[in-house]
PLY file of the C-alpha trace (Angstrom):
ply
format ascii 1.0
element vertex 576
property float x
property float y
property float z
element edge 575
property int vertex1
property int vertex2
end_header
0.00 0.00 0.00
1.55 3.44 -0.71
0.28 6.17 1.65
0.07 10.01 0.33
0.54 12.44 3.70
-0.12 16.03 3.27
1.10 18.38 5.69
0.01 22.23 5.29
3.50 24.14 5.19
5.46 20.90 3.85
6.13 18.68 1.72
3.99 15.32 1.01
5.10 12.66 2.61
5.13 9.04 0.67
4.41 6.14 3.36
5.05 2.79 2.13
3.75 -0.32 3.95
2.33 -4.00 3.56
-1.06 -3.67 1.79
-3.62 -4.11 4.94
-1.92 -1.77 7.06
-3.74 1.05 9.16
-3.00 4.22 8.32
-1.69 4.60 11.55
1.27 1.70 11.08
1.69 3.52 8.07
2.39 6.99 9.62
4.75 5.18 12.08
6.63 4.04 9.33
7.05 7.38 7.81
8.16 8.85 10.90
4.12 10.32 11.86
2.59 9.77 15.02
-0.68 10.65 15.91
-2.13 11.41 19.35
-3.82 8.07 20.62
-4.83 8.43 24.52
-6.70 5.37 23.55
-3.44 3.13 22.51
-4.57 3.44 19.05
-7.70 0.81 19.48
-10.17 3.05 18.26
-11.85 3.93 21.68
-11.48 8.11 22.14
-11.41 8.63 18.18
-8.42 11.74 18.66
-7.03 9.81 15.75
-9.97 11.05 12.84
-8.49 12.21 10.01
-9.57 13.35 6.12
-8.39 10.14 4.62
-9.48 9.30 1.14
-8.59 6.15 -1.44
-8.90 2.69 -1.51
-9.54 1.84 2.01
-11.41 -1.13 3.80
-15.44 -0.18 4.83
-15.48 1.34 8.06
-16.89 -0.84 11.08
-19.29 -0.45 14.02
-16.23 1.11 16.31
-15.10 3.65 13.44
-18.62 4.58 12.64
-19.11 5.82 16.23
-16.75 8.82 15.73
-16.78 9.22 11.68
-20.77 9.32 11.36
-21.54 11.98 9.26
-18.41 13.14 8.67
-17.92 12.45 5.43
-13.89 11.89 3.95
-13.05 11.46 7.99
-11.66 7.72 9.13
-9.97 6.79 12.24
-6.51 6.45 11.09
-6.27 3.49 14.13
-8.94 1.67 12.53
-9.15 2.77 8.93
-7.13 -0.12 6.47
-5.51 0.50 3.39
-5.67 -2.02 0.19
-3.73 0.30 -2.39
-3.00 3.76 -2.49
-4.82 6.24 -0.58
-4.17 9.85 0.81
-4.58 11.71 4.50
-4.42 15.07 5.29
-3.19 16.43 8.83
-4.56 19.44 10.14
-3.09 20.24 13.16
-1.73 16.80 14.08
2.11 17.77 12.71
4.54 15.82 15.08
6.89 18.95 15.67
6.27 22.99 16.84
7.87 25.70 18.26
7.29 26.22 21.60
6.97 29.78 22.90
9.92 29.89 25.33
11.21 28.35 28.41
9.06 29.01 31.46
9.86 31.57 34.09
12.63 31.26 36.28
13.89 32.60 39.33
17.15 34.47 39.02
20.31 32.25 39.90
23.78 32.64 39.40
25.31 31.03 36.05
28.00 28.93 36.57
27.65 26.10 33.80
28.66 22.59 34.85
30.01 21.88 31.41
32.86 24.07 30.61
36.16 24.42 28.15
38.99 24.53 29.14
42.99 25.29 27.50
45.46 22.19 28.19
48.88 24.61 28.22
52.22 23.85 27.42
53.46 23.23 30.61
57.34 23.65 32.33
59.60 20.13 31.28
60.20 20.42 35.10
56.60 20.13 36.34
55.85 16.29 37.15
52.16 16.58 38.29
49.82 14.32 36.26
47.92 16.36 33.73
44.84 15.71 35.75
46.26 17.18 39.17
47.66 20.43 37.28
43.86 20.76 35.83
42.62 19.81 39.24
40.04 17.34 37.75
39.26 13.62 39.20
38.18 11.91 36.70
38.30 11.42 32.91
36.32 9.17 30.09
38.09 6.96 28.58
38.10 8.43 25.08
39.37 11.50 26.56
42.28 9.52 28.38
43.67 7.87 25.22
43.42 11.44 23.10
45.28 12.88 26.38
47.70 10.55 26.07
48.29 11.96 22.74
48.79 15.28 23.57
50.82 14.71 26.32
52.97 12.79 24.58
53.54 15.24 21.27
53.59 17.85 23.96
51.25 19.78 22.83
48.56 22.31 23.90
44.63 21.30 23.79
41.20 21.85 23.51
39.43 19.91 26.60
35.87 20.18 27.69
35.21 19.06 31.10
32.28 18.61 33.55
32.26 19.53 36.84
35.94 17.49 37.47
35.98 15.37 34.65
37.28 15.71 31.59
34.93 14.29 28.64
36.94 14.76 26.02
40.29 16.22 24.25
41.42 17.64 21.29
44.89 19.56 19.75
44.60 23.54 20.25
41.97 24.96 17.72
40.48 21.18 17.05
37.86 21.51 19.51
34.03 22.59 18.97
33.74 26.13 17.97
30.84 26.14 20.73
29.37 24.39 24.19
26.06 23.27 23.45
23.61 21.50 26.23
20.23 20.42 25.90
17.27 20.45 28.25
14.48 18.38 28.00
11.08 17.68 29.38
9.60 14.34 29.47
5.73 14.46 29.68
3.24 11.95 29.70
1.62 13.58 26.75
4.14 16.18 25.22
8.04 16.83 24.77
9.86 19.82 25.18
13.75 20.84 24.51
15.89 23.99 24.86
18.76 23.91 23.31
21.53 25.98 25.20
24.67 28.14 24.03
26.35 27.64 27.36
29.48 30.38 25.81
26.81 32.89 25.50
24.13 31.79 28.34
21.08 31.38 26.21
18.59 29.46 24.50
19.70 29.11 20.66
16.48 26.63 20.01
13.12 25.45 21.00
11.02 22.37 20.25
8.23 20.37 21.09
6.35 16.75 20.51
4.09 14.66 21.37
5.13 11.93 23.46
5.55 8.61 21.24
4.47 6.49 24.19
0.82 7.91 24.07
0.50 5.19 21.25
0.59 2.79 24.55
-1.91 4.75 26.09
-2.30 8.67 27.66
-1.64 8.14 31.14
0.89 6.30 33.22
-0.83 3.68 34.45
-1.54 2.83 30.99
2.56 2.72 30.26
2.67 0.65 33.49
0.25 -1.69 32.42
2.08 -1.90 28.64
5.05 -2.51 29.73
3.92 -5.49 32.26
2.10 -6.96 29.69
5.12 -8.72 27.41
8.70 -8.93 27.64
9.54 -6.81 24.90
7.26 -4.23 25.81
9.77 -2.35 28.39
12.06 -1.77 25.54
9.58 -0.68 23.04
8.83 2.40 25.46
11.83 3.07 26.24
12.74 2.76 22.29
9.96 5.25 21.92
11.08 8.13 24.60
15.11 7.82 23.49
13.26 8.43 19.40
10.83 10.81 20.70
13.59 13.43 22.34
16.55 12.01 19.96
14.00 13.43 17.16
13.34 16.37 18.74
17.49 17.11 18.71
17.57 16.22 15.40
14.70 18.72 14.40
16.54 21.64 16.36
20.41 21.35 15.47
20.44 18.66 12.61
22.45 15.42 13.38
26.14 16.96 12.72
25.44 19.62 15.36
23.52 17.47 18.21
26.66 15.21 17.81
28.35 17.65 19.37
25.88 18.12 22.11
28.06 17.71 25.78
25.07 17.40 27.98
21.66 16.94 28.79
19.43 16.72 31.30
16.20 14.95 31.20
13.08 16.20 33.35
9.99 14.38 33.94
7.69 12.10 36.68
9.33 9.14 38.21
7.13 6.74 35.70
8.46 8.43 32.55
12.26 8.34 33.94
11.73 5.22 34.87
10.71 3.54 31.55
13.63 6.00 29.78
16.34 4.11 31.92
14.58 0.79 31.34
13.53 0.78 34.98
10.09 -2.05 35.21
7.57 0.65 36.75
5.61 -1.90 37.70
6.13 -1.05 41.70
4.32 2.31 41.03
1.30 0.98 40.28
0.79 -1.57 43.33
0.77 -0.21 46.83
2.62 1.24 48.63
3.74 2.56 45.29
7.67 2.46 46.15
10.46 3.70 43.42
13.32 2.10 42.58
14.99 4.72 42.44
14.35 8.52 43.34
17.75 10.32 43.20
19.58 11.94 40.73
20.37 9.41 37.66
23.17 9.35 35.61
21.82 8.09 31.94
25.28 9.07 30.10
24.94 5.46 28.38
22.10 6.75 26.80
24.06 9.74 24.92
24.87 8.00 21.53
20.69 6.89 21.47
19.52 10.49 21.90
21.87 12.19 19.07
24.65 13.17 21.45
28.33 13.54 21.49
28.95 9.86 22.60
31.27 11.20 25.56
28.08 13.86 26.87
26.74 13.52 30.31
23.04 12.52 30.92
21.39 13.45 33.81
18.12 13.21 35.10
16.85 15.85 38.26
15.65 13.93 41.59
11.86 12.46 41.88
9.86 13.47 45.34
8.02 10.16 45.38
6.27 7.93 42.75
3.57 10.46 41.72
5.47 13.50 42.71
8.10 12.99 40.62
11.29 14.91 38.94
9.18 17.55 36.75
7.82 18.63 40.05
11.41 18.60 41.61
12.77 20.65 39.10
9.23 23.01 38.99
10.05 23.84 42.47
14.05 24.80 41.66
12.84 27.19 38.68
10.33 28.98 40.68
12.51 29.19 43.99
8.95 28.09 46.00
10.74 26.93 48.57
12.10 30.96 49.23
8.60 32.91 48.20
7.33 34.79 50.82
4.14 33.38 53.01
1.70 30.82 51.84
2.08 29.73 47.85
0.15 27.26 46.10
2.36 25.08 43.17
0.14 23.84 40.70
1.43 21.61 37.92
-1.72 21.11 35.68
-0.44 17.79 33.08
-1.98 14.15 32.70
-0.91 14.22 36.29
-1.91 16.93 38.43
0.49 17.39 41.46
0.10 20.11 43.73
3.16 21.62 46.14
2.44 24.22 49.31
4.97 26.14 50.70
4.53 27.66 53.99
7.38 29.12 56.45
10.08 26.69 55.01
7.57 24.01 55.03
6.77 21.90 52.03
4.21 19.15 51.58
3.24 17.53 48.08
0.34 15.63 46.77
-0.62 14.61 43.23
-3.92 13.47 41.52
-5.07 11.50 38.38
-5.94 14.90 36.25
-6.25 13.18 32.57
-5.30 14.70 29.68
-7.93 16.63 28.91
-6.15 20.14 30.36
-3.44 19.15 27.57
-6.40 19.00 24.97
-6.39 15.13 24.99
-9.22 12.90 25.12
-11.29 16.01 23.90
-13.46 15.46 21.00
-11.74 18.22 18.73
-9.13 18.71 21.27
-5.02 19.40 20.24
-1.85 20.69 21.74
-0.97 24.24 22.11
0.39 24.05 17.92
-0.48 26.14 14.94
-4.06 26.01 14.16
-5.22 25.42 17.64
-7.97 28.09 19.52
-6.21 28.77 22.55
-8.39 31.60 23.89
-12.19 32.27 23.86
-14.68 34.74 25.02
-18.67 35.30 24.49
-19.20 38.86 22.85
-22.52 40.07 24.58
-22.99 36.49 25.74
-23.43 35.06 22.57
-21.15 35.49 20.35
-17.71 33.77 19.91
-14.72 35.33 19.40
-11.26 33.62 19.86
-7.99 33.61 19.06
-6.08 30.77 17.15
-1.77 29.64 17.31
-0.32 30.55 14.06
-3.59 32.77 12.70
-6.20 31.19 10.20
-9.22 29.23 11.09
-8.93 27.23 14.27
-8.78 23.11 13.30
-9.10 22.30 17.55
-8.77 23.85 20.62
-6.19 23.45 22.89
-6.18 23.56 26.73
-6.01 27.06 27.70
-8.99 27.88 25.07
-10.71 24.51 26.50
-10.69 26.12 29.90
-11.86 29.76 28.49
-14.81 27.87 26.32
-16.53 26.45 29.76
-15.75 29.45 31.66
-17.70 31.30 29.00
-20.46 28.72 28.70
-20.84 28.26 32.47
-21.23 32.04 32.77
-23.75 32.39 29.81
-25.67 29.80 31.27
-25.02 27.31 28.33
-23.29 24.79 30.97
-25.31 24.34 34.19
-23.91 23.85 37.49
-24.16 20.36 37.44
-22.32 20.24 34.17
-24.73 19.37 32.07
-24.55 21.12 28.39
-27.63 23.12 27.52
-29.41 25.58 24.97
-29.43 29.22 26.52
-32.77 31.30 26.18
-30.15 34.09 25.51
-27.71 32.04 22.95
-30.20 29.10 21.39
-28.19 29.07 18.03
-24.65 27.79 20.48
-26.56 24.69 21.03
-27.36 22.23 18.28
-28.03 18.95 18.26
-26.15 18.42 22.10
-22.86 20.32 20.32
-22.02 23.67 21.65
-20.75 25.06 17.86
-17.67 27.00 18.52
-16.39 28.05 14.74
-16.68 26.47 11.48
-15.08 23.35 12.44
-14.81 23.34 15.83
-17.16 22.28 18.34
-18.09 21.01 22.44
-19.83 17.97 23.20
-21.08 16.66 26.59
-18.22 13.85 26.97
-16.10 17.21 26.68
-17.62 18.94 29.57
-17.34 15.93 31.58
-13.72 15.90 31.01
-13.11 19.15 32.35
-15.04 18.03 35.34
-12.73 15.08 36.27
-9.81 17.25 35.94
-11.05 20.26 37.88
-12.55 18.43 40.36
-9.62 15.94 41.18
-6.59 19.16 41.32
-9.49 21.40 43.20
-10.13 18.54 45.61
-6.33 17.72 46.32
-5.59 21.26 46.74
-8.66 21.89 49.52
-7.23 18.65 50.92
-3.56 19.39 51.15
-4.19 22.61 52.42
-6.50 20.97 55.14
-3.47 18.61 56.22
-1.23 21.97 56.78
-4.28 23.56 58.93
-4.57 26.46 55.91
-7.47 27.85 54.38
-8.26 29.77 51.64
-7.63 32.78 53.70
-3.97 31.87 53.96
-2.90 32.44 50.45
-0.59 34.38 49.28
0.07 33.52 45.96
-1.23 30.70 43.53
1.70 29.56 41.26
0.37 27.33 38.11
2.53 25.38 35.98
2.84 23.90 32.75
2.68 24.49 29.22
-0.96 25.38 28.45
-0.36 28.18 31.53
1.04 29.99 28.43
-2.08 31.37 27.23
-4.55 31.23 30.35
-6.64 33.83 32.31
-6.95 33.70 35.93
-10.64 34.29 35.48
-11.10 31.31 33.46
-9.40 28.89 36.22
-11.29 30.82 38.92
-14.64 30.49 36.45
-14.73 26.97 36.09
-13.70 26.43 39.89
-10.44 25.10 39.50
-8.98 27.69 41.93
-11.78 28.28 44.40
-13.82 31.58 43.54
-13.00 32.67 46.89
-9.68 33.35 45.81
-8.62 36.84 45.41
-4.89 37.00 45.33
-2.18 36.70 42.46
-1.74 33.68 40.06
1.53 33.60 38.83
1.53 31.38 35.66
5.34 30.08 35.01
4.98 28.34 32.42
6.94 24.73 31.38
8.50 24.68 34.56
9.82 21.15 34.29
11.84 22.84 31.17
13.36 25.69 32.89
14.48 23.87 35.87
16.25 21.28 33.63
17.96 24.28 31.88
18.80 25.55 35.09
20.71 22.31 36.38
22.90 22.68 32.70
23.50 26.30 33.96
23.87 26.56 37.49
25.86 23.55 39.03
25.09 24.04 42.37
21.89 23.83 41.72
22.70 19.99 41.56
22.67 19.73 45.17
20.17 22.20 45.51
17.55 20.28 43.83
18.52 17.21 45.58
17.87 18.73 49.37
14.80 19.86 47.83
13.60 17.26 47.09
14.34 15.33 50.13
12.48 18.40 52.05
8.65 17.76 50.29
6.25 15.94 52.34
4.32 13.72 50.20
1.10 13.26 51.28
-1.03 10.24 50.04
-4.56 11.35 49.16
-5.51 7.57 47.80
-5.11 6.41 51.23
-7.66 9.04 52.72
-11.22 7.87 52.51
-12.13 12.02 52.27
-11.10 12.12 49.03
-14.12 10.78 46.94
-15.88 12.73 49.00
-14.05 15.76 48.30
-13.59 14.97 44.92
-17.46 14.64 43.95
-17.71 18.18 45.67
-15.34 19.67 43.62
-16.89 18.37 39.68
-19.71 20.89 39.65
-19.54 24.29 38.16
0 1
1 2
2 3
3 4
4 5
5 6
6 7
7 8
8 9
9 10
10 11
11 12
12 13
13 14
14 15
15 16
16 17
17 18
18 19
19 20
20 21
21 22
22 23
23 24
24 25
25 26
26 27
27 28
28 29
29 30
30 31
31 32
32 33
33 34
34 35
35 36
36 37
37 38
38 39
39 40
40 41
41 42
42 43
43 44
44 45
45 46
46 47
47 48
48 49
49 50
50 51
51 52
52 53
53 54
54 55
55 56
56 57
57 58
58 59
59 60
60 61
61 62
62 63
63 64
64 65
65 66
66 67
67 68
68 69
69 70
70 71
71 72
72 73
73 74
74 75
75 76
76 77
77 78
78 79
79 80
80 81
81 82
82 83
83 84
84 85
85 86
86 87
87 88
88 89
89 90
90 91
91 92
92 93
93 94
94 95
95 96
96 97
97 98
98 99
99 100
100 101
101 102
102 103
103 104
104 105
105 106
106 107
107 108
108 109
109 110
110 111
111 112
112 113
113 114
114 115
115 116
116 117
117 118
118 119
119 120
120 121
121 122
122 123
123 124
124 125
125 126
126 127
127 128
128 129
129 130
130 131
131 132
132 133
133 134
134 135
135 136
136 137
137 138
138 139
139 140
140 141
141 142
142 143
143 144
144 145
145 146
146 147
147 148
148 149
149 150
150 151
151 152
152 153
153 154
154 155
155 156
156 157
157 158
158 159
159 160
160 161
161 162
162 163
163 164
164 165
165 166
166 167
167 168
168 169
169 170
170 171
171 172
172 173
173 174
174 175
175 176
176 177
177 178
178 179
179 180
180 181
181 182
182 183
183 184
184 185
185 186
186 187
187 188
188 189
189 190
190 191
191 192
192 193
193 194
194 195
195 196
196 197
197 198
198 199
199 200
200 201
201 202
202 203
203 204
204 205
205 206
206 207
207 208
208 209
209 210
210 211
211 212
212 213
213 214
214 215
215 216
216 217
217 218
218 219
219 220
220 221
221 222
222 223
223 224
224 225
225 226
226 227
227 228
228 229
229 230
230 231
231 232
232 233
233 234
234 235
235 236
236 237
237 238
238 239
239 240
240 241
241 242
242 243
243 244
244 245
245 246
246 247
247 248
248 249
249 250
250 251
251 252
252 253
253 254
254 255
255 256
256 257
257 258
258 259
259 260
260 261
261 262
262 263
263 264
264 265
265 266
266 267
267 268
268 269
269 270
270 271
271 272
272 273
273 274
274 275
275 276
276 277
277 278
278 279
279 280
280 281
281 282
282 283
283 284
284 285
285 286
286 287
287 288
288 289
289 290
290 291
291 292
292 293
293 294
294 295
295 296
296 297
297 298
298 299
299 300
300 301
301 302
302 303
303 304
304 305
305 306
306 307
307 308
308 309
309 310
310 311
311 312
312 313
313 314
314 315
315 316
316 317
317 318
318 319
319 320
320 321
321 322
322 323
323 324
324 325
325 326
326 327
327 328
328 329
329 330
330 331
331 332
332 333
333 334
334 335
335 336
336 337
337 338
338 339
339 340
340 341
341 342
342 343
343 344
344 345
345 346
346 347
347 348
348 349
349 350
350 351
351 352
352 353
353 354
354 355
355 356
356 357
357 358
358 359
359 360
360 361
361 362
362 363
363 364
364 365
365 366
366 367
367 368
368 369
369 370
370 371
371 372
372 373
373 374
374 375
375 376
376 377
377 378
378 379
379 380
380 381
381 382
382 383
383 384
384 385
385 386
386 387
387 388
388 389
389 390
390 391
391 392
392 393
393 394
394 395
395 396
396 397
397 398
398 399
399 400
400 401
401 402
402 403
403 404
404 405
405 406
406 407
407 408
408 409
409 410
410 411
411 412
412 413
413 414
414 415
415 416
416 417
417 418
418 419
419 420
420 421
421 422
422 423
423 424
424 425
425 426
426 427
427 428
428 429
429 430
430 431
431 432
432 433
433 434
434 435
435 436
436 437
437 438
438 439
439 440
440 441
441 442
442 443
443 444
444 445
445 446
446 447
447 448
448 449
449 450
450 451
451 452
452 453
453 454
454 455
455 456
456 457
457 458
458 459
459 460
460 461
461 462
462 463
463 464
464 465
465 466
466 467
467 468
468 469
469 470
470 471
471 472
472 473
473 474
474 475
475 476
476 477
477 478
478 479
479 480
480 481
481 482
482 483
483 484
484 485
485 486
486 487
487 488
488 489
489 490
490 491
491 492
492 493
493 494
494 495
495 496
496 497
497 498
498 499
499 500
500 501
501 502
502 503
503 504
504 505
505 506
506 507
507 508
508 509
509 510
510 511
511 512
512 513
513 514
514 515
515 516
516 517
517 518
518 519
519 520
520 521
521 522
522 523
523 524
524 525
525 526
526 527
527 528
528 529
529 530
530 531
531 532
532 533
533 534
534 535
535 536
536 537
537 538
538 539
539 540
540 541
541 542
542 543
543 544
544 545
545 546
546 547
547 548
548 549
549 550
550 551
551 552
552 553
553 554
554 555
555 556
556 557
557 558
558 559
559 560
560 561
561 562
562 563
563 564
564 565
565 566
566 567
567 568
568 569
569 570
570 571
571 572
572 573
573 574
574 575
């Protein structure tokens, strides 16, 4: 079968595969992946594309999401018998992201440095690695020492922290120190690319996660990668393509080769599966780690499109659902040194919550779902080109938005998802209770149980309900941490919310759909990727290595699974 893929902005892409093939196998093949919360069985329909050709009839499970929608198919679920064509709108595997998150301010002292090897006095007799006052050294770097020492001649070395990783003669060595930060979400993948020389960001990019083909949540991954022996690996295979493509996309492989280090942020059942750690042990209580420290994943370097010699690090997790994104959150945004009472809000697949209160710190996380990330949403995206990522009612009834890139919106991502139902709750069009309605003042938003948005885009019940699981469950941890402290509302100082989709959000939105209590009338600081900046930070500030780690060590997790309140709490917290 021979697959046509049309990409607005790009070339076509030719897909080649054994006649019978989805369309999805076939995208894999070309390199295409498609968001599949569902692991690509043809439950949550995110896969529907405009696929045309010589394709199999479509079934009882396809027909639930492609009915009357003519040209769509489930690309999951949608078979190929000779040559056919598919357009993606929207679901592109790379974008630009819009920057790095907020940071603190810290002091830049980069752990990965270059350094001079000088001629040195025929008298001195020190070993070369005592007169550079360094420990250790790879062993590429020991035999092209060797060299140098032995023509007596001056070098180019780069070192980290006190060891050298590798050696070259003067004027040899790369023309610049390169490091890369990345993020390692359930759903999406981030990078920065850092000019260490000149202490900036020379490059952005982001993806969706590979492993969502396995399913959008981590107990989904868990249960994958229990489920054969091979299975691990294929995950892990996925996460190493996934951020060795994402490299590849920002520098080109000649450049990333000369990459020196990286450091990999994300929760403790993503880092696990990247260093082929079973997870398994998260999922069963009491829900121990293997490991939670700092991990050194410098094997890993020639898989990800490094130098071969580059250091791979990954920050510290808190605990098996507070986990290293959160770690290294809480280093960009200093929370442990803001004044008075501040609420850390992550908002991902997993929503993990952080209060800080006179050098206190105590953690909890809850099962948020994707939806906040535009997931599991029936035209829901990421934050890319094409996606409406804000929205407002005009005089209550009519919509006017804003859309990533310009152009007609193809989706809406999580920030606009959030704006839509604060809008619709407001104008009456969602009840309290949830429950999606026509409005005496708006009956043309309402047809046919869809709440019509633009052209193409549009808000179904299942939608709504979404929202409400995600709400509800980082509302209800919140009131409950907060409870364990002895805090109230009236203790806040300052709401901090994290994550990517924080990029393009209103307070009033989050405080009109209740997922910060309307009784809230201080600041919400919205950082951004957080998980991103703090895994920059760790490539630019090397005492922020220990740092992180005491940090880490100082959160109190708190177990909300293991308090009966919580389903309580939680059914509280769904309405509007």
């Amino acid at each position: 079968m021979i697959l046509i893929v049309k990409q607005a902005g790009r070339e076509d892409v030719t897909a080649e595969a054994p006649d019978g093939s989805t369309v999805m196998e076939a995208l894999a093949g070309a390199g295409l992946r498609l968001d599949a919360p569902c692991g690509g069985v043809g439950r949550c329909g995110k896969c529907r594309l405009e696929i045309t050709g010589d394709l199999d009839e479509p079934g009882p499970a396809e027909l639930k999401h492609v009915a009357g929608r003519p040209g769509e198919r489930l690309a999951c679920l949608a078979r190929v018998r000779g040559r056919a064509e598919a357009i993606l709108a929207g679901q592109s595997v790379f974008s630009a992201v819009k920057g790095l998150g907020w940071s603190a301010p810290y002091r830049v002292d980069p752990a990965l440095r270059r350094l001079e090897l000088p001629e040195r006095d025929r008298k001195d007799q020190k070993s070369v690695l005592d007169a550079l006052d360094l420990f250790s050294v790879s062993p590429s770097a020991l035999e092209a020492l060797a060299d140098l020492e032995a023509e007596r001649q001056a070098g180019d070395l780069l070192v980290w922290r006190d060891e050298l990783l590798a050696a070259w003669p003067a004027g040899q060595g790369p023309a610049e120190t390169l490091a890369a930060a990345f993020d390692l979400g359930t759903t999406g993948l981030a990078l920065a690319v850092l000019d260490l020389d000149n202490r900036g960001a020379v490059a952005f990019e982001t993806a969706l996660n590979p492993q969502t083909t396995a399913g959008g949540d981590v107990i989904s991954r868990i249960t994958y990668a229990a489920e054969g022996p091979d299975n691990l690996r294929v995950l892990q295979d996925l996460a190493l393509q996934g951020l060795r493509d994402l490299l590849l996309a920002a520098l080109g492989p000649e450049r990333a080769a000369r990459v020196g280090a990286a450091t990999i942020s994300g929760n403790a059942t993503m880092l696990h599966l990247l260093a082929g750690v079973n997870p398994k042990s998260l999922a069963q209580a009491p829900y121990r780690p293997i490991f939670t420290g700092m991990l050194d994943l410098s094997r890993l370097a020639p898989r990800l499109g490094l130098a071969p010699w580059a250091k791979v690090l990954t920050p510290p997790s808190i605990s098996a659902y507070v986990g290293g994104d959160i770690a290294s959150g809480l280093l960009a945004v200093n929370l442990a040194e803001r004044p008075g009472t501040v609420v850390f809000i992550d908002v991902g697949t997993n929503g993990e919550i952080v209060v800080s209160r006179d050098g206190r710190l105590a953690g909890a996380s809850c099962a948020a779902g994707p939806a906040l990330e535009g997931m599991n949403i029936s035209c829901g995206m990421r934050a890319v080109s094409g996606a409406m990522d804000s929205f407002r009612l005009v005089d209550g009834r009519r919509p006017e938005f804003t859309v990533i890139g310009g152009g007609e919106p193809v989706g809406v991502c999580g920030s606009g998802l959030v704006d839509v139902c604060s809008e619709l709750v407001k104008a009456g069009v969602i009840d309290r209770t949830g429950r999606l309605k026509a409005s005496p003042d708006a009956p043309e938003l309402v047809v046919d149980g869809r709440c019509r948005l633009s052209e193409k885009v549009s808000l179904e019940q299942k939608d709504v309900r979404q929202v409400q699981l995600a709400k509800g469950a980082i509302a209800a941890a919140m009131q409950m941490l907060l409870e364990r402290l002895e805090l109230t509302l009236d203790d806040l100082d300052e709401v901090v919310v994290a994550g990517s989709f924080g990029y393009h959000l209103r307070p009033e939105s989050l405080l009109g759909i209740g997922l910060l209590p309307k009784a809230y009338r201080g600041p919400v600081t919205f950082v951004g990727n957080s998980s991103l900046a703090g895994a920059a930070r760790l490539l630019l500030d090397r005492s922020s290595h220990a740092e992180i780690e005491k940090l880490a060590r100082r959160v109190e997790v708190i177990e909300l699974a293991f308090d009966p309140k919580f389903q309580d709490v939680f059914l509280s917290q769904l309405g509007f």
